[in-house]
C-alpha positions in Angstrom: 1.8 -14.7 -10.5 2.8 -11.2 -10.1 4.6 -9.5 -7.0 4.6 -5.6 -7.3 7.0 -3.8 -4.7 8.0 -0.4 -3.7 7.4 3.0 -3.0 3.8 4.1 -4.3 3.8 7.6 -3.6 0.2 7.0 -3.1 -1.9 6.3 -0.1 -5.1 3.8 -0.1 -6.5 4.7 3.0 -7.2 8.1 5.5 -5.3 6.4 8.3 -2.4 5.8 6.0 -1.0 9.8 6.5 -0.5 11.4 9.6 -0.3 15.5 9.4 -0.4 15.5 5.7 -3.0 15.8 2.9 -5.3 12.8 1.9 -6.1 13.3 -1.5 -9.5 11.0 -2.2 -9.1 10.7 -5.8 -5.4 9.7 -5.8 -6.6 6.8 -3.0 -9.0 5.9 -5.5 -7.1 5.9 -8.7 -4.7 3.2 -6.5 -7.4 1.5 -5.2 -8.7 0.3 -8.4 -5.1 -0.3 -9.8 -5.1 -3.0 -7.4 -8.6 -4.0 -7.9 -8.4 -4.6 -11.1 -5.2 -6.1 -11.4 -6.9 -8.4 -8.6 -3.4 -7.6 -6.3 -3.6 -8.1 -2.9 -1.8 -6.4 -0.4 0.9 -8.6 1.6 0.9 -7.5 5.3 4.5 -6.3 6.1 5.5 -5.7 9.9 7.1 -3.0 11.5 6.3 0.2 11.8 2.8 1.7 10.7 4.1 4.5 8.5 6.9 4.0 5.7 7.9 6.9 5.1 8.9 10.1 7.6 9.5 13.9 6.4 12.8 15.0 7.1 11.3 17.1 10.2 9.5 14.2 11.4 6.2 15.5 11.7 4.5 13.8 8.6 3.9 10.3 8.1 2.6 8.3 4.7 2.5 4.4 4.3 4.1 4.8 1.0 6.0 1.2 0.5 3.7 -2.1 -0.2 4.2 -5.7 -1.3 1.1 -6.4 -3.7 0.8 -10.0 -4.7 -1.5 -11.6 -7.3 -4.5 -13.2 -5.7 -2.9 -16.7 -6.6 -0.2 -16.3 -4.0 -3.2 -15.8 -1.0 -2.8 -13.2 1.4 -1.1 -15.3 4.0 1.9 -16.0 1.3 1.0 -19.9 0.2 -0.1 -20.0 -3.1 -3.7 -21.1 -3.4 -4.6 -23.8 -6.3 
């Protein structure tokens, strides 16, 4: 079982950047990171967008829990 944690520098989806560039290819490169590592991405609350520009004006979910799909996206692990 694998938890993976941090700052991505990488977006997966459009909505995940607000007033800054959404690179398709770098979405895509992560997206089948997690894919084939068969991660799964553990919802975290708070705030929509991780990470703010020091002016405020652009916004990036950049920090993510991924879990191995043993541990089930609700956190119990499955059998």
């Amino acid at each position: 079982m694998w938890v993976i944690m941090g700052d991505f520098n990488s977006v997966r989806f459009p909505e995940e950047r607000y007033n800054t560039e959404f690179i398709p290819s770098c979405a895509e490169a992560f997206n089948e990171f997690v894919e084939d590592n068969s991660l799964l991405e553990y919802p975290m609350g708070g705030r929509k967008y991780t990470r703010i520009s020091d002016a405020g004006d652009k916004l990036s979910k950049l920090d993510r829990f991924l879990v191995s799909s043993r541990f089930g996206i609700n956190g119990r692990m499955r059998q």
